[in-house]
N, C-alpha and C positions, 0 to 999 in steps of 0.2 A: 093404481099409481096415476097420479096428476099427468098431463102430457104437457109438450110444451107451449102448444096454443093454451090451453086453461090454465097454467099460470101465468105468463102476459097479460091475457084476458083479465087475469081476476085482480092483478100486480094495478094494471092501468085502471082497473074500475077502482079498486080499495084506493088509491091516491089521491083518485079526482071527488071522492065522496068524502076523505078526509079533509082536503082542501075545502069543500063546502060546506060541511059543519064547522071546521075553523070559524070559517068567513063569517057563519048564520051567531057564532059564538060572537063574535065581533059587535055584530052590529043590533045585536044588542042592548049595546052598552048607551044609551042616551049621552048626546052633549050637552051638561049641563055642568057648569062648573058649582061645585058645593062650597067655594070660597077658602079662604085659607082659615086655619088653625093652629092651634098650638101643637096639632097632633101631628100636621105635615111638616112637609119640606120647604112650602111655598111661606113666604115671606113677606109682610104687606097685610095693607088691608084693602079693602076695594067691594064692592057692591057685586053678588052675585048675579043677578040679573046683565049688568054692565059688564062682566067677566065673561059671559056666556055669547052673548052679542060681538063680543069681538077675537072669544075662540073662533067664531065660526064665520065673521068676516076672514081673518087670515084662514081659513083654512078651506073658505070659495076660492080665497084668492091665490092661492099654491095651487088646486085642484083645478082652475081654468087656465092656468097659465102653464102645470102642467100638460093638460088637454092638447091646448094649441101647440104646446112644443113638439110633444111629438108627433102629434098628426102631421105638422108641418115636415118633421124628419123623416118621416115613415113614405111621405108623397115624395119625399128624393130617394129615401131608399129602393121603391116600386121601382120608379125608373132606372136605378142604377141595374136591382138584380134582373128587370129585364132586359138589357144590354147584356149584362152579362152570362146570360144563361143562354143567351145566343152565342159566346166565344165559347162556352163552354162545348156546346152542342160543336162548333166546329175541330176546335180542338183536340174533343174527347174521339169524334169521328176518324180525324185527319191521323191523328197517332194509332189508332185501332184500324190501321187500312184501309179507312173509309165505312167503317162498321155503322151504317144510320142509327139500326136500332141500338146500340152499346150509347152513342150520343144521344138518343134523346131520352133515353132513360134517366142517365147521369143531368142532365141539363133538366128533366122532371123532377127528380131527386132535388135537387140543388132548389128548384123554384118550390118544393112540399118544404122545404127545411127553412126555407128564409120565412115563407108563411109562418110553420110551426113557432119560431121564433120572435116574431111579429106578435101574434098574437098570444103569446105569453109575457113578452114585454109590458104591452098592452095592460094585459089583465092585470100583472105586476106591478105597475106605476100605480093603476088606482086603487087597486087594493093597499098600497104604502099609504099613498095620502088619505085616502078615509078611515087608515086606522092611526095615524099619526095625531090627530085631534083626540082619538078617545084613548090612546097610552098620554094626552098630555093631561085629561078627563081624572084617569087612571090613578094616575101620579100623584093627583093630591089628596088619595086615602092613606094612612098608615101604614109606612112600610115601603117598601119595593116591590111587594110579590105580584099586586094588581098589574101595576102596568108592566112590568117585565113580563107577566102571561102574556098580556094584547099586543107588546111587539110581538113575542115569537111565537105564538101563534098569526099573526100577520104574514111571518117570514115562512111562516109551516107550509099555508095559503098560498103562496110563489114556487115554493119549492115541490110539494106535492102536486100541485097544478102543472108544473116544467116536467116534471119525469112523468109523471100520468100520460100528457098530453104524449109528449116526443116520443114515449115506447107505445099506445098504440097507433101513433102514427107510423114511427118508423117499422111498424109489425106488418099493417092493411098495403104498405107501400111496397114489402118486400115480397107478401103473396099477390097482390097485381102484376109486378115482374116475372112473376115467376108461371105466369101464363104463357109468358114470350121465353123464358127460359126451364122448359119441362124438365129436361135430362140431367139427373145428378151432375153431368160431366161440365154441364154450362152453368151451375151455379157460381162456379168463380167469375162469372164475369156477371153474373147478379150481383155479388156483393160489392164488387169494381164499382158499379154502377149505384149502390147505395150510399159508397163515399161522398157523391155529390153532397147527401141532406146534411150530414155534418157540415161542409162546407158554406152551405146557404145558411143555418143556422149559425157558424161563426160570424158570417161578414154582418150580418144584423146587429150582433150582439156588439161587436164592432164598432159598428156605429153610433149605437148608442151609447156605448160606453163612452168613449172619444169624443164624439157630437155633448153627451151629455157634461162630459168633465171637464172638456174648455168652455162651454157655457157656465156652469157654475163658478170654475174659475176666475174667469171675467168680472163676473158677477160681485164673487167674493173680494177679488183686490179692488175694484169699483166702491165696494160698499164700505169696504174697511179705511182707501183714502178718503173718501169724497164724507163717507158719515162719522169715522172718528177724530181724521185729521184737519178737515176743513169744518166741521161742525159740530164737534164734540159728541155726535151721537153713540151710547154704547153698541159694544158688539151686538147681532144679530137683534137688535131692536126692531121691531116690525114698521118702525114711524119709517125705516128708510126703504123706498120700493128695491131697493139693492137685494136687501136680504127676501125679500119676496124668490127674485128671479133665485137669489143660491142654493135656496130652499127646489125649487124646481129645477134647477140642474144636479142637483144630488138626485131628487127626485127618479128623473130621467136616466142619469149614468150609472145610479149604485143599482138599481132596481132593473130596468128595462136592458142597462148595458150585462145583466151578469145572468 
């Protein structure tokens, strides 16, 4: 019979290896646009070569502009949860009698869980956008089946990668604690102290969700007066830098925020 460490163990390695054959499945796939047909969806005619050159100008320019947005929210988020995991430490202390080591578990916990979350966000924003070009690739073979695989296997990629990651994290995190709490009788106040990573990993997700869907929002009513209303340009047309940024705050908040 399995024990509980070898299935974690084996739960968190099968996730994160299915996450990366996704991903290896992805990329794959060359950007090259095969131009439209009678066979697709797409509509138009237009010069392959010229199709191709400018899937992949819009999709540096989503990919670097996502980049900069979150690096830039991630270097406020550092500072916030370090601030915070300093209230947390006193808090958690001051309500537990003064317990050090109860706060700075909890206040560890909390700073492993904002990480874990960070850096699945991370991996999740780019892996959206460098599969968002080749589901758009996708698209114009026959059918739905192509690109509907490359989204969701894109979406497999985040999600196997999130639960992989966060359970052998939250596993290595709870037998480290568990060095300072030996005696069956103290593990409830290991587990107390594991609540923190949940907590770090909400406020991040937080962030970007919020951070990322008033950025888009923005974005989106910006692009919709300024490019339909004042200048006739249709929706999400790439000519207006509007839809660049809404494209990057989706980006950002559906992806990194969830």
């Amino acid at each position: 019979m399995l024990s509980a460490t070898s299935v974690i163990v084996i739960a968190s390695v099968v996730a994160l290896v299915w996450a990366f054959l996704n991903f290896l499945t992805i990329s794959r796939i060359e950007i090259k646009s095969g131009g439209p047909s009678e066979s697709t969806a797409l509509s138009g005619g237009g010069n392959d070569e010229a199709t191709t050159a400018r899937l992949i100008e819009i999709y540096e320019a989503i990919y670097e502009g996502a980049e900069s947005f979150l690096r830039a929210e991630y270097r406020v988020c550092f500072y916030f949860v370090s601030l915070f995991s300093i209230l947390v430490f006193v808090l958690v202390s001051w309500g537990t009698g003064w317990d050090m080591a109860r706060g700075t578990f909890t206040a560890l916990s909390f700073l492993l869980g904002a990480g874990t979350s960070m850096a699945s966000g991370y991996l999740g924003m780019k892996v959206a956008v460098y599969s968002n070009v080749r589901t758009t690739v996708s698209a114009q073979l026959p059918g739905w089946t192509a690109c509907f695989n490359v989204a969701f296997r894109a979406g497999a990629v985040m999600g196997f990668a999130l639960c992989g990651l966060g359970l052998i994290m939250l596993y290595l995190t709870m037998l480290a604690f568990r060095v300072h709490y030996q005696a069956p009788e103290d593990w409830v106040y290991l587990t107390e102290c594991i609540t923190g990573y949940g907590l770090g990993g909400s406020v991040i997700a937080m962030f970007g969700r919020v951070g990322g869907g008033i950025y888009t929002k923005a974005a989106d009513v910006g692009a919709d007066l300024v490019g339909k209303v004042v200048h006739g340009i249709p929706e999400d047309d790439p000519r207006n830098p509007a839809t660049i940024a809404d494209n990057v705050g989706d980006n950002v908040g559906d992806v990194a925020g969830m």
